[in-house]
C-alpha positions in Angstrom: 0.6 -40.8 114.1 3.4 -42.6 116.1 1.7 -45.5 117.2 4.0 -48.1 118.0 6.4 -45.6 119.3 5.6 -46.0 123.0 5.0 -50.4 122.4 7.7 -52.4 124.1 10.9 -53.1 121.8 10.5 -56.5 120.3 13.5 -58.8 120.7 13.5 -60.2 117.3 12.5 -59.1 113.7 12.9 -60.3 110.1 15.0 -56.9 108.9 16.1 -54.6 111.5 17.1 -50.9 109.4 19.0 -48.3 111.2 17.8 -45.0 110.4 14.0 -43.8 109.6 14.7 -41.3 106.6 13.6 -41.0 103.2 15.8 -44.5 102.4 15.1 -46.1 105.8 11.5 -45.9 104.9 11.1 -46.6 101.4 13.1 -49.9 102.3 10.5 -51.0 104.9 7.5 -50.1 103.1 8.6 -52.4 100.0 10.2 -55.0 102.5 6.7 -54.9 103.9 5.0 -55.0 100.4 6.8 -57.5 99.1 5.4 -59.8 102.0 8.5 -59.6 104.4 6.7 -59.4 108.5 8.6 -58.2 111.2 10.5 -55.1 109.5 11.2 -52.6 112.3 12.9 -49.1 112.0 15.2 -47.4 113.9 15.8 -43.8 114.5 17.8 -41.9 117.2 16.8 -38.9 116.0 13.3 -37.3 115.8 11.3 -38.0 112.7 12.8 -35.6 109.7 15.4 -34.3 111.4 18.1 -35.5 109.1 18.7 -34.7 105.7 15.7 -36.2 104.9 14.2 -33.1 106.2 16.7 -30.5 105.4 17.6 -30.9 101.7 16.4 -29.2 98.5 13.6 -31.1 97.8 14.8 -31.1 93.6 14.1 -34.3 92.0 15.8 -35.4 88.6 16.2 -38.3 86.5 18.4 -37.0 84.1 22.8 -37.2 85.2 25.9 -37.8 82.8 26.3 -41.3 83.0 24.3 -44.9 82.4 24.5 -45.8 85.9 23.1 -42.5 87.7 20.7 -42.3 84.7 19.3 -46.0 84.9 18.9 -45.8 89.1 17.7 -42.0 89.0 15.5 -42.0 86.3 13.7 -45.2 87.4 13.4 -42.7 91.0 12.0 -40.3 89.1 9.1 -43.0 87.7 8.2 -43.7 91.3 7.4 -40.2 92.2 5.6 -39.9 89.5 3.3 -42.0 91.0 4.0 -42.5 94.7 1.0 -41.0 96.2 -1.1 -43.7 94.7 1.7 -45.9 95.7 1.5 -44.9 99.4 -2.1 -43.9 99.4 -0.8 -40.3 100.9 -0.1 -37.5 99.4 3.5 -36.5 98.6 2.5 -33.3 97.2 5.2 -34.0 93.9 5.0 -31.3 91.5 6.1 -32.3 88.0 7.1 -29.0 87.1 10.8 -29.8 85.2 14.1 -29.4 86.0 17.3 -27.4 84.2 20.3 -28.4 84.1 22.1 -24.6 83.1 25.8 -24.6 81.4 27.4 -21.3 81.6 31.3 -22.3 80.1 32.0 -23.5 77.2 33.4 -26.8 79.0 30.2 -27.6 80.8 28.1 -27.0 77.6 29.8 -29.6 75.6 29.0 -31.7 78.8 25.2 -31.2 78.4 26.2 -31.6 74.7 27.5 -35.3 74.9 24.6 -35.8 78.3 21.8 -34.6 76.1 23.1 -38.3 73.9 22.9 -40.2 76.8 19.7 -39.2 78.1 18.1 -39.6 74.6 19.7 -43.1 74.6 18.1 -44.5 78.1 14.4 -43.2 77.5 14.9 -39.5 80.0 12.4 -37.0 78.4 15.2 -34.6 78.0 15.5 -31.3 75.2 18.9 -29.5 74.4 17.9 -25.8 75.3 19.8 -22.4 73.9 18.6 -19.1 72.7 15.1 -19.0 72.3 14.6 -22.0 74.2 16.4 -21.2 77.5 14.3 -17.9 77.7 11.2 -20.2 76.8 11.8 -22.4 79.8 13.9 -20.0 82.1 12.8 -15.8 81.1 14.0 -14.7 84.1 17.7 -16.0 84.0 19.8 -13.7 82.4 20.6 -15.2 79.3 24.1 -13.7 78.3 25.4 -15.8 80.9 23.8 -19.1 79.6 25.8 -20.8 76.8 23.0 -23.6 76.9 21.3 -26.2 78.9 19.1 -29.4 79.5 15.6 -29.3 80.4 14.7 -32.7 82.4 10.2 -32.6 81.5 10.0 -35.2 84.4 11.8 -33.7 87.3 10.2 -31.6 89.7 9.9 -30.9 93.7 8.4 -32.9 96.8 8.2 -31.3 99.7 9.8 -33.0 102.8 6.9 -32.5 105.0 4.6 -34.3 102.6 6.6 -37.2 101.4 8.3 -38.4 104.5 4.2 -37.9 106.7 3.2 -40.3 102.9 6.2 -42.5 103.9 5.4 -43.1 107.2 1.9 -43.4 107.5 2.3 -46.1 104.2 4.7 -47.9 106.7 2.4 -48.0 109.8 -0.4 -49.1 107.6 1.8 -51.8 105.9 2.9 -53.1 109.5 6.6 -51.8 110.1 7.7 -51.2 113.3 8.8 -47.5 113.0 10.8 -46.2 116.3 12.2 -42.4 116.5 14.4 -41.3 119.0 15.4 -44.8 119.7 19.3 -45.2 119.7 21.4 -47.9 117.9 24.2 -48.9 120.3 26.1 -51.3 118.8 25.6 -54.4 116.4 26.5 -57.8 117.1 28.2 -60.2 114.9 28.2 -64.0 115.2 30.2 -66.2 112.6 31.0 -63.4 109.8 27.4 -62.0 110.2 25.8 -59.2 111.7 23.1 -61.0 113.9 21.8 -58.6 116.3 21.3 -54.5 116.8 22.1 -53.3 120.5 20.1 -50.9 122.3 21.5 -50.2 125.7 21.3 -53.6 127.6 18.1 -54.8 124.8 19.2 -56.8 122.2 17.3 -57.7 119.2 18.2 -60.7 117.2 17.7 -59.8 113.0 17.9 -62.0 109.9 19.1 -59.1 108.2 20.3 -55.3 109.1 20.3 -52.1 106.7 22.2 -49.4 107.8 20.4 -45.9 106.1 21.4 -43.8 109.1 22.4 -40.6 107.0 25.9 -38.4 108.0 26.1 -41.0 110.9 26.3 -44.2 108.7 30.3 -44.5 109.3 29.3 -44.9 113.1 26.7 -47.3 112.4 29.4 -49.5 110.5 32.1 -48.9 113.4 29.5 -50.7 115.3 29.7 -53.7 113.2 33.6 -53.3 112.8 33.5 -53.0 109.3 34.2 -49.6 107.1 32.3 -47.6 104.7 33.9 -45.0 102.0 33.5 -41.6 102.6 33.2 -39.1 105.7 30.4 -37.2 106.8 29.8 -33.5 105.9 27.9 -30.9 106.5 26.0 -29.1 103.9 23.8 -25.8 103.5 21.1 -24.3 102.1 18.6 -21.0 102.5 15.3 -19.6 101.6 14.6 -16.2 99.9 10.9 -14.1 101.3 8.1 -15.1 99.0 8.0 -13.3 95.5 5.9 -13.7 92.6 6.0 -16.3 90.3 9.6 -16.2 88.6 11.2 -19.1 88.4 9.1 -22.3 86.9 11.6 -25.4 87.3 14.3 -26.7 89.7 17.6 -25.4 88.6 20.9 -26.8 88.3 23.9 -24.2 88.0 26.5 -26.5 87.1 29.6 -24.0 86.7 28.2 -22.1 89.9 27.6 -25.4 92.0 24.7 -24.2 92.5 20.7 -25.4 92.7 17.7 -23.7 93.6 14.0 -23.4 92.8 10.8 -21.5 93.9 8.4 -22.8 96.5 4.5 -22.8 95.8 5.1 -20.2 98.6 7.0 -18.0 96.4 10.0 -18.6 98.4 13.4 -19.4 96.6 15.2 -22.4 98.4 18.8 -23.5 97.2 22.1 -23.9 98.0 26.1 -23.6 96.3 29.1 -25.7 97.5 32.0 -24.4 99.1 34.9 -26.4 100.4 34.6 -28.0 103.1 36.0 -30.3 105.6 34.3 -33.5 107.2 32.4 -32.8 110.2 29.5 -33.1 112.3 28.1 -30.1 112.7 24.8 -28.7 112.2 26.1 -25.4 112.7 24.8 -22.9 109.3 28.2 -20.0 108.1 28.3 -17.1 106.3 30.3 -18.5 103.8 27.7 -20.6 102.2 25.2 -17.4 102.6 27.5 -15.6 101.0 27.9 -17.5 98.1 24.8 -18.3 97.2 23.2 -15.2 97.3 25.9 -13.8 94.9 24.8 -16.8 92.9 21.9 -16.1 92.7 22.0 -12.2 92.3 24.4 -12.8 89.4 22.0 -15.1 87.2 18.5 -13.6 88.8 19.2 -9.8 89.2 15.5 -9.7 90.3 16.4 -11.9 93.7 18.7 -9.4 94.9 16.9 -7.1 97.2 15.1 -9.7 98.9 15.5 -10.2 102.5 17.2 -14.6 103.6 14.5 -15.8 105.6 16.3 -19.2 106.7 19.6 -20.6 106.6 20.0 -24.3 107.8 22.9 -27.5 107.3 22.3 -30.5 107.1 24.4 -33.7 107.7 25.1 -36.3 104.5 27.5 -39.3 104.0 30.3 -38.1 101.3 31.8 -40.8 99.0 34.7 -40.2 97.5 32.6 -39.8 93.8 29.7 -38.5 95.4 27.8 -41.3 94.5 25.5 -43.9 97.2 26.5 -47.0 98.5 23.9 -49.4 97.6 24.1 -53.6 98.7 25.5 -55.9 101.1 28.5 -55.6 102.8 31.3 -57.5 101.1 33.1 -58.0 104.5 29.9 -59.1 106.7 26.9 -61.2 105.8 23.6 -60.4 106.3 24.8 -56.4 106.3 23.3 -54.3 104.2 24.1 -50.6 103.4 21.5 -47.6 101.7 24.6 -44.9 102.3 26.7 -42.3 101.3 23.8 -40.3 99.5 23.8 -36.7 97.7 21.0 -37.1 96.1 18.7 -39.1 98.5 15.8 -37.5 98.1 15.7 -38.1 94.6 16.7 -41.2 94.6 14.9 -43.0 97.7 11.6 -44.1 96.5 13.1 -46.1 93.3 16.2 -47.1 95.6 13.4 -48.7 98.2 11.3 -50.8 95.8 15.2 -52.1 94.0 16.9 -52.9 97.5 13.8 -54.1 99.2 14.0 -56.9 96.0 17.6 -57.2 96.1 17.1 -58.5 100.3 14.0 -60.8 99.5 16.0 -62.4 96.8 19.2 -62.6 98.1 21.0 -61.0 95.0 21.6 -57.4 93.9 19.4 -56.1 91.5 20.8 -54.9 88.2 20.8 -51.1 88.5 22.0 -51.2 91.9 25.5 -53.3 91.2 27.4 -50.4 89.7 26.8 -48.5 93.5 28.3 -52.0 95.0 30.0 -51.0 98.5 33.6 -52.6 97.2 34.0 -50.4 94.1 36.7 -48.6 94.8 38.7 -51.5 95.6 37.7 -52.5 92.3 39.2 -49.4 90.6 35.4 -48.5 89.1 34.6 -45.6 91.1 31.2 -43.6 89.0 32.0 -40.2 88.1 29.7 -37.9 86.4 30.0 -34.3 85.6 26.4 -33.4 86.0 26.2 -33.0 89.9 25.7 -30.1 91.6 25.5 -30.4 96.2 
């Protein structure tokens, strides 16, 4: 599968990006689709051991503002249709997503959310009563004031989109290197002109940085900084049951999400606080929580046995939202970082960059995510966003 893994490192290429994830990829495969030669991919790690192999797998279009609705929802768009993209299968299920309100606060968030979405074009109904036991029959409904029900979201496994990913960048022509350490960056004339591998240099005309919970290193490298810190975050599977529950869910009040495999097996995960590190290191705490999450609202989950419990590392902004574009401090830097929602938003966050880079100017629905925001004072909050 690996082909050019074992091939002598060039010592030049077009676009050099640091870090062979979901956004890594979807980068070089539209780099490389877009006509751009000489894309190669760096990894230090083995292929899907970051978060792009550790997260939820939920995939939504629908959030509480215009600028995580425009990007997200146009992600959503490209799932739809990214096996015939890629020409691999990436096994996306369009089977819906809920967003669940269970205070009175939150549901006259979905309330004013429920606007929005109609405004931008998200397939998105305003569920209570009848309708949340139509969608969701096996939540208990005395705790559900109401909720949004997203028609377009669904799941994609990791295995199955990140094998479509890859194989789609082999055949395309990327360079795709795992386990192949960044060591530094070079920077000649306030631009970054060179990735470091050891004593191996390799010149670049341009440099992404999509390196996951180690992006802040990557940037170090360059001796620039990033907003954020990276984090650790957690999540479990349930033994397989029947058929129970039909879409992803979001439990906004509980920070929770979760959703049922075509295994039978519930995966998900709730926030706790926590403090930045770099661990991958799975507590009880989390366990804890979720489970009583999820034994609260699905009384029917509660006698079954926690098969797994795993963390995974992200990049934390300080609005939880990416950081999409060039550096505003270094030329010829650019950054896909600082994701909580990466797996959603990758595929329609590779085409947009991939154009923003060939064109030399950052596309529309990617500005608001601009690296220099908070310097700005325009940091993008939204109330819809569960870890």
């Amino acid at each position: 599968m690996m082909k050019t893994q074992d091939a002598a490192l060039p010592s030049q290429a077009s676009v050099v990006i640091v870090g062979g994830g979901i956004q890594g990829l979807a980068c070089a495969f539209n780099l490389a689709r877009n006509g751009r030669k000489g894309v190669l991919v760096l990894d230090a790690g083995y292929w899907q051991g970051g978060a792009s192999g550790r997260n939820g797998t939920l995939i939504r279009g629908g959030f509480g503002s215009q600028a995580w609705i425009e990007l997200f929802e146009f992600s959503t768009r490209c799932w739809q249709d990214l096996s015939r993209t890629l020409g691999h299968n990436t096994m996306f299920s369009r089977r819906g997503y809920t967003m669940v309100a269970e205070t009175e606060r939150t549901a006259g968030v979905l309330n004013d959310t429920i606007r929005l979405h109609h405004h931008y074009g998200v397939k998105a109904e305003l569920l209570s009563g009848a309708g949340v036991r139509r969608v969701l029959p096996a939540i208990r409904h005395d705790k559900v004031l109401n909720a949004i029900h997203l028609a377009d979201g669904g799941v994609a496994p990791h295995h199955a989109g990140m094998k479509a990913f890859h194989a789609a960048c082999l055949e395309a022509g990327v360079d795709v290197r795992y386990r192949t350490r960044v060591t530094g960056i070079e920077t000649q004339n306030g631009r970054a002109a060179a990735v470091l591998l050891g004593d191996h240099r390799i010149a670049a005309e341009t440099i992404v940085v999509a390196a996951g919970g180690f992006n802040l290193t990557v940037a170090e490298m360059a001796g620039v900084t990033v907003p954020g810190h990276s984090m650790r975050i957690e999540a479990m599977a349930l033994e397989p049951i029947r058929p129970l529950i039909g879409p992803g869910i979001a439990l906004i009040d509980s920070l929770c999400y979760m959703h049922q495999t075509a295994r039978g097996e519930v995966v998900g995960g709730t926030e706790v606080p926590e403090r930045p590190r770099m661990s991958l290191t799975a507590d009880f705490p989390v366990l804890a929580r979720t489970a009583g999450v999820y034994a609260r609202l699905f009384p029917q989950l509660a006698e079954l046995r926690i098969l797994r419990h795993w963390a995974g590392l992200i990049h934390a902004t300080p609005d939880w939202a990416p950081l999409i574009g060039p550096h505003p401090e270094l030329r010829d830097l650019w950054f896909s970082a600082g994701w909580s929602y990466g797996w959603t938003g990758g595929p329609g966050t590779g085409v947009l960059l991939a154009r923003s880079i060939t064109e030399g100017k950052v596309e529309r629905r990617l500005q608001p995510f601009a690296l220099d925001r908070f310097l700005r004072g325009a940091p993008l909050t939204d109330k819809t966003i569960v870890m």
